[in-house]
MINU-489752 format. One line per field, with one value per residue (C-alpha): x, y, z. Coordinates in pm, whole numbers, always signed. Each point is the difference from the previous one (the first is absolute). Example, Ala and Ser with C-alpha at 12.3 -4.5 7.8 and 13.67 -1.06 7.14 Angstrom:
<nodes>
x = [+1230;+137] .
y = [-450;+344] .
z = [+780;-66] .
</nodes>
This chain:
<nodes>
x = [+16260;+29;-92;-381;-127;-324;-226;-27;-325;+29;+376;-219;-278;+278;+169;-347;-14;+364;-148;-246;+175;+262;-335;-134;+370;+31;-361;-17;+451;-69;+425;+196;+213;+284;-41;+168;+28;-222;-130;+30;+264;+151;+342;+320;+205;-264;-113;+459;-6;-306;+160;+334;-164;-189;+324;+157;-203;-7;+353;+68;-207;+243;-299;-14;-131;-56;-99;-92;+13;-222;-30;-265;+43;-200;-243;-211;-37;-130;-306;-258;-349;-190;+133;+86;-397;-49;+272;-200;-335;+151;+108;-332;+59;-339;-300;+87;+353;+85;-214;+194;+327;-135;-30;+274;+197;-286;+83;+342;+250;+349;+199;+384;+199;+356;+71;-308;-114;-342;-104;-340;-161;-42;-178;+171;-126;+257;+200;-107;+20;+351;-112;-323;-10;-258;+300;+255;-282;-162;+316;+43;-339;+77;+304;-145;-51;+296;+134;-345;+141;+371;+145;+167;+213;-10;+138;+113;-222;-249;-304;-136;+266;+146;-85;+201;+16;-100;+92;-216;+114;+315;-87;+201;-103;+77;+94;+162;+165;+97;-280;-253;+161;-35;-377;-68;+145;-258;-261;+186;-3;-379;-99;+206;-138;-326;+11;+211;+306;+382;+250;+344;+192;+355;-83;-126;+250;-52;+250;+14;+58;+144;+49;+319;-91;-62;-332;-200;-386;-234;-244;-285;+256;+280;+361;+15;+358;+112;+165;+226;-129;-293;-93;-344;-153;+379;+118;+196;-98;+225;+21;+207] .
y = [+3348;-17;-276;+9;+57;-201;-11;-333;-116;+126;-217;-311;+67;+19;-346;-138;+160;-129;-378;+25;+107;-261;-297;+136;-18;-336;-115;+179;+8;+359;+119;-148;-278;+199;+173;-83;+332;-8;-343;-280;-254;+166;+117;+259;-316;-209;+278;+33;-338;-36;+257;-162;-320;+145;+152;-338;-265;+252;+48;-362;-21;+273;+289;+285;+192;+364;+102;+375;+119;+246;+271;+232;+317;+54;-266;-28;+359;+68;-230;+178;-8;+31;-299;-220;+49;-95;-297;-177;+65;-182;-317;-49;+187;+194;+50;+107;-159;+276;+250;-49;+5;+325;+157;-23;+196;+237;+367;-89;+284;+17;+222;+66;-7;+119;-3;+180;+191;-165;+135;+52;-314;-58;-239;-254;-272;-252;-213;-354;+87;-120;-178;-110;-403;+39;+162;-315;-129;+320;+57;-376;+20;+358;-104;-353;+66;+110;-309;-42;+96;-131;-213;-268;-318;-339;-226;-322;-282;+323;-49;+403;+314;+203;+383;+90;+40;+239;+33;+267;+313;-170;-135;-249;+0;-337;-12;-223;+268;+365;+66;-97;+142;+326;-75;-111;+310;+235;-229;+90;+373;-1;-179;+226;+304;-98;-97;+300;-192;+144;-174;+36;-38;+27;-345;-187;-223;-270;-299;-195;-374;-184;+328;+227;+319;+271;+189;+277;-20;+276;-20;+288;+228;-101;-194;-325;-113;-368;-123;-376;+14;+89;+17;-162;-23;-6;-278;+76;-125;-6;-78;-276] .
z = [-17546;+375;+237;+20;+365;+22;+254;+186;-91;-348;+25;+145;-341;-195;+91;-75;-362;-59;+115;-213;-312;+91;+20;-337;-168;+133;-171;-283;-66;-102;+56;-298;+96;-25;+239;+330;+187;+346;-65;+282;-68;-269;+105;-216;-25;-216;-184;-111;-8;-292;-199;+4;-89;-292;-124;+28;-157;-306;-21;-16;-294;-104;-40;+29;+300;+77;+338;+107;+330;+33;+321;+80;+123;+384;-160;+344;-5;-358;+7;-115;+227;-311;-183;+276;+62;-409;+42;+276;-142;-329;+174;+151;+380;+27;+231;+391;-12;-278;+218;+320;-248;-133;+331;+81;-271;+10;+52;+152;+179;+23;+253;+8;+320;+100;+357;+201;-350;-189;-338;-93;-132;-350;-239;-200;-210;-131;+232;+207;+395;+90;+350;-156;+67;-370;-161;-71;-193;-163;-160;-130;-143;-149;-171;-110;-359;-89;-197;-188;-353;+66;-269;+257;-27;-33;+277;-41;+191;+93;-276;+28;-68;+229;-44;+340;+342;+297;+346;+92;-205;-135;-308;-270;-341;-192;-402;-257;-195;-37;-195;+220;+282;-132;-140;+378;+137;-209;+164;+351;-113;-120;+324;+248;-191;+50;+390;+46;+80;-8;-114;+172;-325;+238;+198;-330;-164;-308;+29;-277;-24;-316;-193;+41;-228;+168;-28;+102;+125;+160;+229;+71;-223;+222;-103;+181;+22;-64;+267;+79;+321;+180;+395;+21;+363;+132;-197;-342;-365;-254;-357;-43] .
</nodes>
């Protein structure tokens, strides 16, 4: 998708729909926990840092973990207007705020430039406006659910299990063993079919911890390969 070009009253609306969104999260704690991506205070380096920590305590307690590093294809792009409508409406976001929302994904056009050459505008109806100040957390509230079904982990010293982690679109899933990796993975599939999500099967990776067999998972149809090392928000994971 390309960069949105707003007009600047419709950019100023916008900021106020994304401050509002951000006030009702805030109230109500409608985006998972999880999530860190486009939230204040919440930084790359904490979000490595929790993972690693998970993987740790569990590891002394010599258990096994399985972590899944899933990647979506052009995720931004692919939301659906439709269902990110449906999505909102199921977390409670109705009345004028979902009107003004509404609005603007209604009817949009999209033109394509190269040099001094426009093409005719067209209509196209998945995709958050990349620009948008509404989109950072459109897209966390899209993508919120997403864990809902996952099996998860026990943490030492943490009293509720750990299903994962996002940062924005990059998502971790979190299992004690092989076979409810690939168990959560169907739930991953189901889910992604559903919300129309792609995954990008080449920049997945499984590392496992505590268990040296090899093994072979799929994700929406796809081979994920297991991996003894894993970038992760610029910092690498390993398995040992």
């Amino acid at each position: 998708m390309g960069i949105s070009l707003i007009p600047t009253i419709i950019k100023l609306l916008a900021k106020i729909v994304a401050t509002k969104l951000a006030a009702i999260d805030i109230k109500y704690k409608l985006i998972a926990k999880e999530q860190a991506g486009f939230r204040n205070f919440e930084e790359c380096v904490a979000q490595a840092t929790t993972l690693y920590e998970f993987a740790r305590r569990r590891k002394i307690k010599n258990l096994q973990t399985w972590i899944c590093f899933v990647d979506y294809s052009k995720a931004y792009d692919r939301v659906p207007h439709m269902a990110l409508t449906h999505k909102l409406l199921s977390i409670g976001i109705g009345g004028k705020l979902l009107n003004v929302i509404s609005g603007m994904y209604y009817d949009p056009k999209i033109s394509v430039r190269i040099n001094d050459e426009i093409s005719e505008s067209s209509e196209y109806h998945c995709g958050v406006r990349q620009g948008c100040p509404t989109s950072p957390i459109l897209f966390d509230l899209y993508i919120n659910d997403i864990f809902s079904d996952v099996l998860g982990v026990g943490v030492p010293s943490i009293p509720n299990r750990i299903s994962g982690l996002l940062y924005a679109d990059d998502a971790v899933v979190l299992v004690d063993s092989a076979q409810n990796l690939q168990i959560s993975l169907y739930v991953i599939s189901t889910w992604s079919d559903a919300w129309e999500m792609a995954v990008n099967a080449f920049k997945c990776a499984i590392i496992a911890i505590n268990y040296d067999d090899a093994v072979e998972m799929t994700l929406q149809r796809q081979t994920i390969r297991t991996a003894d090392n894993y970038t992760y928000l610029s910092f690498i994971m390993n398995s040992k």
